[in-house]
N, C-alpha and C positions, 0 to 999 in steps of 0.2 A: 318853549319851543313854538309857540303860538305866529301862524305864519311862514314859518322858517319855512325854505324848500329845501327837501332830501331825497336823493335818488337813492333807490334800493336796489341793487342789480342781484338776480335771484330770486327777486322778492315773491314768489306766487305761489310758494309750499316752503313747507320747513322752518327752520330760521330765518331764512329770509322773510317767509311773511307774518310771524311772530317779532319780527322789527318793523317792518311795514306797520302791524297794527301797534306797537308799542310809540310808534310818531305820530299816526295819527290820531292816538286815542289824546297826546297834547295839545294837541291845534296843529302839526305841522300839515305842510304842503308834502305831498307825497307823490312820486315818479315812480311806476314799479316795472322794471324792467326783467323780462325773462322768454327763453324760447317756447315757453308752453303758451300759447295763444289764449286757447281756450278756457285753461286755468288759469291765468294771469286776468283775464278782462273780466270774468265770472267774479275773481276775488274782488277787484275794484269798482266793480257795479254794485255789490252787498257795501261797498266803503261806502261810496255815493249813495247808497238809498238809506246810509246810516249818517249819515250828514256831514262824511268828512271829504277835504279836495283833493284828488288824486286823477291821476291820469296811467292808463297800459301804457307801451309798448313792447312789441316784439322786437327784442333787440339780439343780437346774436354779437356778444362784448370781445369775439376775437375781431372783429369787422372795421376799422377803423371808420369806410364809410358810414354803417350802420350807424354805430356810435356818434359819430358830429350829426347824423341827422336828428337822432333822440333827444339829446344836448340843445341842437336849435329848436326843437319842440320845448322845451320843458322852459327855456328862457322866451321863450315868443306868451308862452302861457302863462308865466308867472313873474318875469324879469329878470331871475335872479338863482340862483344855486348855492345854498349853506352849508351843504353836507353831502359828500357821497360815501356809499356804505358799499364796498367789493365786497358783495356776499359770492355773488354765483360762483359755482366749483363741483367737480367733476371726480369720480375715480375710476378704475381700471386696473384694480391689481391683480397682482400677476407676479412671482416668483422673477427674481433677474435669469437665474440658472435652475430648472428643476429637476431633480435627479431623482432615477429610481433604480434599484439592482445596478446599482452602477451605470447607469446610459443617462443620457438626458435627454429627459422625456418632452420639455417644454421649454420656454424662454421668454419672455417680456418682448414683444413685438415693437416692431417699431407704430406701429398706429396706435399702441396702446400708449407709449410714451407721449407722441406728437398730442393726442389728444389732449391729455390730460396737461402739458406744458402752453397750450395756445388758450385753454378756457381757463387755468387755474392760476398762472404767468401773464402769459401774454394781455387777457383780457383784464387785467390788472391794470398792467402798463397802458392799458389804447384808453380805457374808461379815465384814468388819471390825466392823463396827458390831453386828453378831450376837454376835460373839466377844469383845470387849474387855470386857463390865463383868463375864466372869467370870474376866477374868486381870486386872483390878483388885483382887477379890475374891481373889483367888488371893496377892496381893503381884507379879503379875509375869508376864512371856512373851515370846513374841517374833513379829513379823508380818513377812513376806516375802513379797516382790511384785515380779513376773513385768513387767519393761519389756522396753524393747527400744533398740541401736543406733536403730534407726530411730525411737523417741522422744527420741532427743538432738540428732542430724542430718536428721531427713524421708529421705523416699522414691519415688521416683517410683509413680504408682500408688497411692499409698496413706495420701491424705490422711486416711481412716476410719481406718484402725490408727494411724498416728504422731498422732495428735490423743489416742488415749486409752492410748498406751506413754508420753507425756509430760504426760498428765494423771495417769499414775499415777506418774510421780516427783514431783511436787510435791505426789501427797496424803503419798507419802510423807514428805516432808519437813516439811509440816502434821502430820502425825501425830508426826512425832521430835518435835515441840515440843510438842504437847498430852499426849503417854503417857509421856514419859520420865520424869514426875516420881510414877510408878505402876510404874518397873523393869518399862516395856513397851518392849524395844527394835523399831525400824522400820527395817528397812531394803529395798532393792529392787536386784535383779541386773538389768542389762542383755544379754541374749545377741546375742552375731554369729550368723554363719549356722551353722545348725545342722543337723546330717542327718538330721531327724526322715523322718517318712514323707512328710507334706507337698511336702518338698523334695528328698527323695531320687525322687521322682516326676519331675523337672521335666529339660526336656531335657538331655543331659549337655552342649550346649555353656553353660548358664544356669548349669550348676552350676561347671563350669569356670573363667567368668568370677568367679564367688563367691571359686572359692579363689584365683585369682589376683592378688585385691583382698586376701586378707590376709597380712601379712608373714607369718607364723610356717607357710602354707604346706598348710592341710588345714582342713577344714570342723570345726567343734565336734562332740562327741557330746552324747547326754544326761546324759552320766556326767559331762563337764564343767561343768555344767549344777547337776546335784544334788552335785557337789559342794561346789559353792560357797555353794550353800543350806544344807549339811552345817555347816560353816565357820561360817556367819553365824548359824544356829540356834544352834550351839556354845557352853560359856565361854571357849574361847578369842579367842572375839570380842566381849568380856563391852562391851568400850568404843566397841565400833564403833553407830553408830548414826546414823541420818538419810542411811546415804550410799548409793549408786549407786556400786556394782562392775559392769565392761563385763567381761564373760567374751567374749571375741570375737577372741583370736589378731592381736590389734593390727590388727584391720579399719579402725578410726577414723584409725589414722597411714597405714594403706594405701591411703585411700582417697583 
């Protein structure tokens, strides 16, 4: 990976920046793109004062402007783009109907949907479509993208997320078939439950029940996470392409 440029969108807490540091710790060239300023540029100055090349920006990935401007940073700086990683993503959940004694007491808001469809969707689509006619130009790259369990099988609560974690395997899968014959591989990880900060938050009996839904017995990191991004970035996954890896400690059979 020595060299290579890889944008991380997301990248300045969570899995996103346990792949950020999982690139750089190979030699790559590193772009970390996320709306936390302050957290985002603090992470990349500890990269730089540790001796790897990286660059912030605050990018806001529903923005198309935003986006092509980040994009002409990152090629003005380095020349080139090998790899982009859709990590950023968003939730909001929220029952579709919620009923009590009979009445309905609540509903899934429309801003809770549009959110969650413009950062978790849409910023998919503007980050890709930013980036692909200069790894056409290039001869070639590789696009990874951030699903979820919960875009294969649904979720309670959370018809906004699993609508746009399984609208992002099928762009993926649209994209294996349109980019592959440009040596643009596509493909998209599924994560189980994972111990970000999010969830490391949540009651420990919420958490409890998490792990005991999955076979193998303990919650994901984010190291598991960016590794498999590692992997799929890789030549040693030179033929894999169009597919959907569940990194999730056999959640799906456990479930």
């Amino acid at each position: 990976m020595t060299n290579r440029v890889v944008i991380v969108t997301g990248g300045a807490a969570g899995i996103g920046q346990a792949t950020v540091l999982r690139f750089a710790k190979a030699g790559a060239r590193v772009a970390v793109w996320d709306v936390d300023e302050s957290r985002g540029q603090s992470f990349v100055d500890g990269l730089r004062n540790g001796g790897a090349d990286a660059l912030f920006r605050r990018v806001n990935v529903t923005s198309a402007p935003d986006v092509d401007q980040a994009v002409t940073e990152v090629l003005t700086r380095w020349g080139r783009i090998d790899v982009l990683v859709n990590n950023a993503g968003i939730v909001r959940d929220a029952q579709l109907v919620k009923v009590k004694d009979g009445a309905v007491v609540s509903t899934m808001s429309d801003e809770q949907w549009e959110q969650v469809i413009d950062v978790n969707l849409k910023g998919v689509f503007v980050c890709t479509r930013a980036v692909v006619p200069h790894m056409i130009a290039a001869g070639g790259g590789v696009i990874l993208n951030a699903s979820s369990v919960v875009g294969l099988y649904g979720n309670f609560g959370q018809t906004n997320y699993a609508a746009t974690k399984g609208g992002v395997i099928t762009m993926t899968r649209t994209w294996a078939r349109e980019l592959g014959r440009y040596r643009i591989r596509v493909n998209c990880i599924a994560p189980g439950f994972i111990a970000t900060e999010i969830l490391k938050a949540m009651p420990d009996k919420i958490i409890e029940s998490m792990v005991s839904r999955t076979p193998i017995g303990r919650m994901g990191q984010p190291d598991d996470i960016a590794n498999a991004y590692f992997w799929l970035a890789s030549d040693e996954a030179s033929f894999v392409h169009g597919a959907v890896l569940s990194v999730d400690g056999g959640l799906v059979i456990g479930t």
